[in-house]
C-alpha positions as CSV (number, residue, x, y, z in Angstrom):
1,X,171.9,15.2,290.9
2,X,168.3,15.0,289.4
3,X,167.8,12.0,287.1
4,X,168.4,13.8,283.8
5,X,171.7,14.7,285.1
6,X,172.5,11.0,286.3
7,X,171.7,10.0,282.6
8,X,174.1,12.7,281.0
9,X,176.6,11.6,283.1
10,X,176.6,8.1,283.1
11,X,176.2,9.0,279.0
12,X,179.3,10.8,278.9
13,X,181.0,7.9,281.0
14,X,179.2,4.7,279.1
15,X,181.2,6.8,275.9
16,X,184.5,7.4,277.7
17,X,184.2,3.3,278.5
18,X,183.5,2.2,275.0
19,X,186.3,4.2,273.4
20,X,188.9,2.9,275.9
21,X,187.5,-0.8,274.9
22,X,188.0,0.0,271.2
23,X,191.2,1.2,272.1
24,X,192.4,-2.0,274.5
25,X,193.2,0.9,276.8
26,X,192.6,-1.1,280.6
27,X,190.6,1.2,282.9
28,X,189.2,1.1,286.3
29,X,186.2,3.1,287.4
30,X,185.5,4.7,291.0
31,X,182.1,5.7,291.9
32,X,181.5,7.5,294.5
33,X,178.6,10.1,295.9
34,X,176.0,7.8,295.3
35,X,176.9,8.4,291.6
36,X,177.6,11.8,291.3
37,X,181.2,11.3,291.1
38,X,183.0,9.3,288.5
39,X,186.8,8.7,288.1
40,X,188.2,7.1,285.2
41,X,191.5,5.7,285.5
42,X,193.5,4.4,282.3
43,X,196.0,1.9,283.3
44,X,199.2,-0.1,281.7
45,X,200.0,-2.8,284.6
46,X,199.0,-5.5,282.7
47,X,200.7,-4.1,280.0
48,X,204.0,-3.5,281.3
49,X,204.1,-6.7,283.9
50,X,203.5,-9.1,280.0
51,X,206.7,-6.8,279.0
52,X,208.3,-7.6,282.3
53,X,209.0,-4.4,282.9
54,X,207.9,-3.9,286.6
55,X,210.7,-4.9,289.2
56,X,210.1,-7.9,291.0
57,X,210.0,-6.8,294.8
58,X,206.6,-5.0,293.5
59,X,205.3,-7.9,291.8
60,X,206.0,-10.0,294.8
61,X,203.4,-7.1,297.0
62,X,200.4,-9.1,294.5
63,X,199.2,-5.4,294.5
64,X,197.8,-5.4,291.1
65,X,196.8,-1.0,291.3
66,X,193.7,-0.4,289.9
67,X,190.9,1.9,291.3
68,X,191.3,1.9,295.0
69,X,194.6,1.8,295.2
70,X,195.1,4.7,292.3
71,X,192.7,6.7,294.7
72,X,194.9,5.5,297.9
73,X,193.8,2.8,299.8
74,X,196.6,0.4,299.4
75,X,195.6,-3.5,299.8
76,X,198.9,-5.3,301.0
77,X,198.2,-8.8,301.2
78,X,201.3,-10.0,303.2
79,X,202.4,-8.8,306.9
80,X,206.0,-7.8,305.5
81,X,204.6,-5.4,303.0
82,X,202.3,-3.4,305.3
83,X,205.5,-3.5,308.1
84,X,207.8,-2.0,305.1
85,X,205.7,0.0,303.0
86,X,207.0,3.8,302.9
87,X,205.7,6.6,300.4
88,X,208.3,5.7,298.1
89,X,207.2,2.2,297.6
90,X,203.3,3.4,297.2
91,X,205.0,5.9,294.7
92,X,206.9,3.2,292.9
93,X,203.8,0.6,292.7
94,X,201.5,3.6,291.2
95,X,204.2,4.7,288.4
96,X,203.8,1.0,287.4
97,X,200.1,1.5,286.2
98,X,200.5,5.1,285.6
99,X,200.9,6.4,282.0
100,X,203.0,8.6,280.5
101,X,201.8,12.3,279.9
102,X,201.9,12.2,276.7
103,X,199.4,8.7,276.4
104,X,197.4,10.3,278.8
105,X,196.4,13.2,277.0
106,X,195.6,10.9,274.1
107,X,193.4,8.8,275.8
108,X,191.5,11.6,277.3
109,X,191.2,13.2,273.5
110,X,190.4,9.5,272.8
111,X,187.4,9.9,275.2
112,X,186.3,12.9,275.5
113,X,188.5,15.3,272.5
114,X,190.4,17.7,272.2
């Protein structure tokens, strides 16, 4: 990417970033490619752990899914999670800060229309 395009882009994400704030829509950010790659990922953990709707055997992980883990690298802080942990529990922890279709698609028409 030359510099112009570097600006566009981190334009088109610094926009993306300021609607999600005026939204209180959480979101992580991956960058990767020295820049020439950037994921946004809108999140509701924190929303639905102050509902207390995530089961407590996944709270009890401390895995608190944000970037790296929404892009795969799991961080398991204790030996019994990383001896146990199966597809279906990495499924299970990223449907907790995943959102529904439906709030997806309006958050991405939030950032970047329709």
């Amino acid at each position: 990417c030359d510099g112009d395009g570097m600006e566009k882009g981190a334009a088109v994400v610094g926009t993306a970033a300021k609607a999600l704030q005026a939204a209180n829509q959480p979101f992580n950010l991956l960058i990767s490619d020295r820049g020439r790659r950037v994921f946004i990922f809108p999140q509701c953990f924190a929303e639905r752990q102050a509902a207390g709707a995530i089961p407590a055997e996944l709270l009890a992980t401390g895995v608190n899914p944000a970037a790296f883990e929404v892009a795969g690298h799991l961080l398991l802080k204790r030996a019994q999670d990383f001896e146990e942990a199966t597809e279906d529990v990495a499924i299970r922890l990223l449907a907790q800060a995943s959102l529904s279709e439906e709030r997806f698609l309006a958050v991405a028409n939030l950032c970047f229309g329709g």
